[in-house]
N, C-alpha and C positions, 0 to 999 in steps of 0.2 A: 504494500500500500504506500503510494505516493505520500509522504509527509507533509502536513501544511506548513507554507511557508511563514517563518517570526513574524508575530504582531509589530505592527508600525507604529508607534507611537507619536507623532508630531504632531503637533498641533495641524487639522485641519479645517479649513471655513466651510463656508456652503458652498462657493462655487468649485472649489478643489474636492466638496465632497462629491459634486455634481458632476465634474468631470472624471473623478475616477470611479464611477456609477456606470458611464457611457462605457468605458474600458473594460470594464466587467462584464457588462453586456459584449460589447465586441470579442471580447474573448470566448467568448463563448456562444458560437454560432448553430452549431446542431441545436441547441436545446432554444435556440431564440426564432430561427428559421421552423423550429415544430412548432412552438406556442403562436407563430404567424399563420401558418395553415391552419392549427385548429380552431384559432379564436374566429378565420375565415369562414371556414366549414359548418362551425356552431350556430355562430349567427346567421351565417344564410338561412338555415335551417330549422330555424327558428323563428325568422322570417318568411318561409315557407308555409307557414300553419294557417291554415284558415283564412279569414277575408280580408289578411295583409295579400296573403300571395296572387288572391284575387284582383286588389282593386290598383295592384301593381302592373299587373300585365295588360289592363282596363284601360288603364290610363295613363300608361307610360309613354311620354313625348319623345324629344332629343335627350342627347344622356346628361346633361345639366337637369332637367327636369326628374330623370329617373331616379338619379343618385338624391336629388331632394324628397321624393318618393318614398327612398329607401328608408334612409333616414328619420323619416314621421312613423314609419311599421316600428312594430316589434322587436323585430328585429336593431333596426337604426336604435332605437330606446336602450336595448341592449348593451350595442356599441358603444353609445356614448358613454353611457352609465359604467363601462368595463375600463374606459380610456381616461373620463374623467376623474370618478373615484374610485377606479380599479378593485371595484367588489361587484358583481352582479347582485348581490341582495338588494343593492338599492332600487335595480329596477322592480326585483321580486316584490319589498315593500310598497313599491309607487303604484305597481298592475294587481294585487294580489286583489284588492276587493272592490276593481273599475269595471266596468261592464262589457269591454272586447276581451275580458277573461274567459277562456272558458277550460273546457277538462283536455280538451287535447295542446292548447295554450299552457296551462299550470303543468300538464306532465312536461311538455318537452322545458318550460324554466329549469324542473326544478332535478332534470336530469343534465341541465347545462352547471345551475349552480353546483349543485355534487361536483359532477366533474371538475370545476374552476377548484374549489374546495381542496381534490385531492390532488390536482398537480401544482397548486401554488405554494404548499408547501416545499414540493422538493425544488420548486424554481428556487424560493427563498435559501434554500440551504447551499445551493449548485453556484448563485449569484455571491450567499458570504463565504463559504469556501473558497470563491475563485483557483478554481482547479477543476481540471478533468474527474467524474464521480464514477464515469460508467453509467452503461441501463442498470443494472442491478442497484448500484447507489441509489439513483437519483430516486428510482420507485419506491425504494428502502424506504427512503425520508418520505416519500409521498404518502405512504402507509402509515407511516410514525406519528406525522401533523397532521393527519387528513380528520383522527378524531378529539382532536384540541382543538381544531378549527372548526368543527361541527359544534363542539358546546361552545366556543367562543361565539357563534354565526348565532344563538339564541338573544342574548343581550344587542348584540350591536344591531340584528335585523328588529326586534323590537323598537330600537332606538330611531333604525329609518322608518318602520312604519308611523312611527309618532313622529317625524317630522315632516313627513310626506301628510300626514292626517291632519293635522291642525296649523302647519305654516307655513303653506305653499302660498299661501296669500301673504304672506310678509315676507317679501324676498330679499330684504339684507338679512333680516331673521334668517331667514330659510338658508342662508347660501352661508352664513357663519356657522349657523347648528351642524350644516353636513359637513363645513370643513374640522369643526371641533372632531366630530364620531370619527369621521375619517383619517383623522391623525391617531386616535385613541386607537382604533383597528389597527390601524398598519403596525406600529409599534407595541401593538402587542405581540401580533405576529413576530416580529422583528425581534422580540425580547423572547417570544418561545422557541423561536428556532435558535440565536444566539447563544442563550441561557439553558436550551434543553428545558423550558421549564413544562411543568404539568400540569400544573392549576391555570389556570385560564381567567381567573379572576384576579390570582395573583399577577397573572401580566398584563391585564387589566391595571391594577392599581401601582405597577413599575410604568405603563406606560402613560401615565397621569404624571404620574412624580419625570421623570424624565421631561416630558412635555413642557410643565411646570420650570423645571429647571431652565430649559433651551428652550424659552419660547418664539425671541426673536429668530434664532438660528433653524429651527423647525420651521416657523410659518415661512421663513425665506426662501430653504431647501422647496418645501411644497409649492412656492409660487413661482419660482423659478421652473421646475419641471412640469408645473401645471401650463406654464405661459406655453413652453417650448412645445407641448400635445394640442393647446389651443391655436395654435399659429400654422400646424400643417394639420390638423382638422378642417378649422375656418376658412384663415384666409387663404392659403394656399391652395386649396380646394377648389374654393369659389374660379380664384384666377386660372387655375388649369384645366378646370372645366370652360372658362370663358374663352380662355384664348384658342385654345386647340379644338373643342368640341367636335361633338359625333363620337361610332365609338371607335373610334383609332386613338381616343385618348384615354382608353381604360390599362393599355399598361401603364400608364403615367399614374393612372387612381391606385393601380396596383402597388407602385412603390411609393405611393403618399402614404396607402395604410398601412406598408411593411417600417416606414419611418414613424408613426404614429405608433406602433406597437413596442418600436422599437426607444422611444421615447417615454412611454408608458412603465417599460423594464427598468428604462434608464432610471428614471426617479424614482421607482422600490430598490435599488442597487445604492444609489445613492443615500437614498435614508438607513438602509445597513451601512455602507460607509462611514455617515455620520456619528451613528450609533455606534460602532467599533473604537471608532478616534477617541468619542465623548468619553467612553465607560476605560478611560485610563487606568481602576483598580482591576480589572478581569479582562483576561484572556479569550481568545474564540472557545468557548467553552460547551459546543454543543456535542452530542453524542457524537463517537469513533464511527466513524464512516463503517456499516455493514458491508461485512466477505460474504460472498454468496460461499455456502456450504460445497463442499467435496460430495463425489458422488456417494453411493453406499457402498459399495464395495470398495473404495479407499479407505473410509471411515470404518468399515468392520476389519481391513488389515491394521490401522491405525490402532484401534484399540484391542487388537490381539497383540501387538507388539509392545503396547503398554502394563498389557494382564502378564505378558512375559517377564517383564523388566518386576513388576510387583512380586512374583513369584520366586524369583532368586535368581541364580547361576544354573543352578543344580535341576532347574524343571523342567 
């Protein structure tokens, strides 16, 4: 097993945590290049369902129009919500009790959300390692987080349905309350894969106190990589649908969303970053990377060679 490389200890800011966020990400291409296809895949497919996929093919114009289209379904609600605050629960809370809900809608969410659930773990862990994990790693961790992010996913999805429920009509309200949860999520996350921790409450209330601590330096980090996913969302979007239009300009939309996704990584890398620098008394201190097991027949000479050695010379 490849050993991880010594903790860094210098002092760093937001924008050096931010950029060495980007570098983490770029090192690590297979696993950034899968989370682009699937997050692709999901959301089509999810936009797929019911009278999004209908009133898409109804009414779809030139491809500025379509991708605006898109965007209004389900689907698009999805996206944003995956890119923005990088949880799909918030969409699950905004749609769960609106009236284009329905049972083939809530099944394929809440087979989207699981899934985000159980690979964002082993992203987290693959992004602060920064080192190659293996498939067997990475699933390892996927496994390991996947049911401290499910009891963590009770409180914080709570938290978006009550602020999708009562203060969508106050929109500075509304847009502080989801950045508050949304920082409280991520760094718990952040603190459980780190920390190895268990409780899920208790990184809940590490990732208060931390927050607390680094307030300026958090809400910075988060608007910094917020700006940089709104900017090739928005505007860059707009303009490369306007200027090139038709569809000969869907490879172009193609590598806006692999940069959007990829901006998205950037800024959960970067808040591990941050978080590593900050926590100057501890170490990367999350569980030892899992060996997949030897076959059985290694493992039964293994421990016949052992039974030997316990037995003497003489047996």
């Amino acid at each position: 097993m490849t050993p991880s490389p010594p903790p860094d200890r210098r002092a760093i800011g937001v924008i050096g945590a931010y950029i060495e966020g980007w570098r983490r990400v770029l090192r690590a291409p297979v696993m950034c290049v899968s989370f682009l296809v699937l997050t692709t895949v999901t959301g089509l497919a999810l936009g797929a369902m019911g009278r999004d996929a209908v009133q898409l093919r109804q009414h779809a114009g030139t491809s500025y129009e379509t991708w605006r289209l898109l965007r209004s379904t389900l689907a698009g609600r999805f996206f944003d919500q995956v890119l923005y605050f990088g949880d799909p629960l918030t969409v699950a809370a905004d749609t769960i009790d609106g009236p284009a809900m329905n049972m083939t809608a809530a099944g394929a969410l809440t087979r989207h959300v699981g899934l985000w659930l159980f690979l964002w773990g082993g992203i987290l862990d693959r992004l602060a390692r920064d080192r190659r994990v293996g498939t067997a790693g990475f699933f390892a961790a996927c496994g390991v987080y996947f049911f401290r992010f499910l009891r963590l996913s009770v409180p914080i999805g709570l938290l978006y349905w009550a602020i999708f429920r009562w203060l969508q009509n106050y929109l500075v309200v509304y847009f502080l309350a989801m950045i508050v949860v949304m920082l409280l999520a991520d760094f718990a996350r952040v603190r459980a894969v780190v920390e190895d921790r268990r409780s899920m409450l208790s990184a809940l209330v590490g990732s208060f106190r931390f927050i607390r601590r680094h307030t300026f330096d958090v809400l910075g980090l988060y608007v910094l990589g917020l700006g940089t996913v709104f900017l090739f969302t928005e505007v860059s979007a707009f303009d490369l649908w306007r200027f090139v239009g038709g569809w000969p300009a869907w490879p172009l939309v193609i590598a806006l969303v692999a940069l959007i996704v990829y901006a998205r990584l950037a800024l959960a890398a970067g808040q591990l970053v941050y978080f590593q620098h900050a926590l100057a008394h501890a170490d990367y201190t999350a569980a030892p990377l899992p060996i997949w097991p030897d076959s059985p027949a290694a493992e039964a000479i293994e421990n016949l060679v052992q039974q030997r050695e316990r037995s003497g010379p003489g047996a």
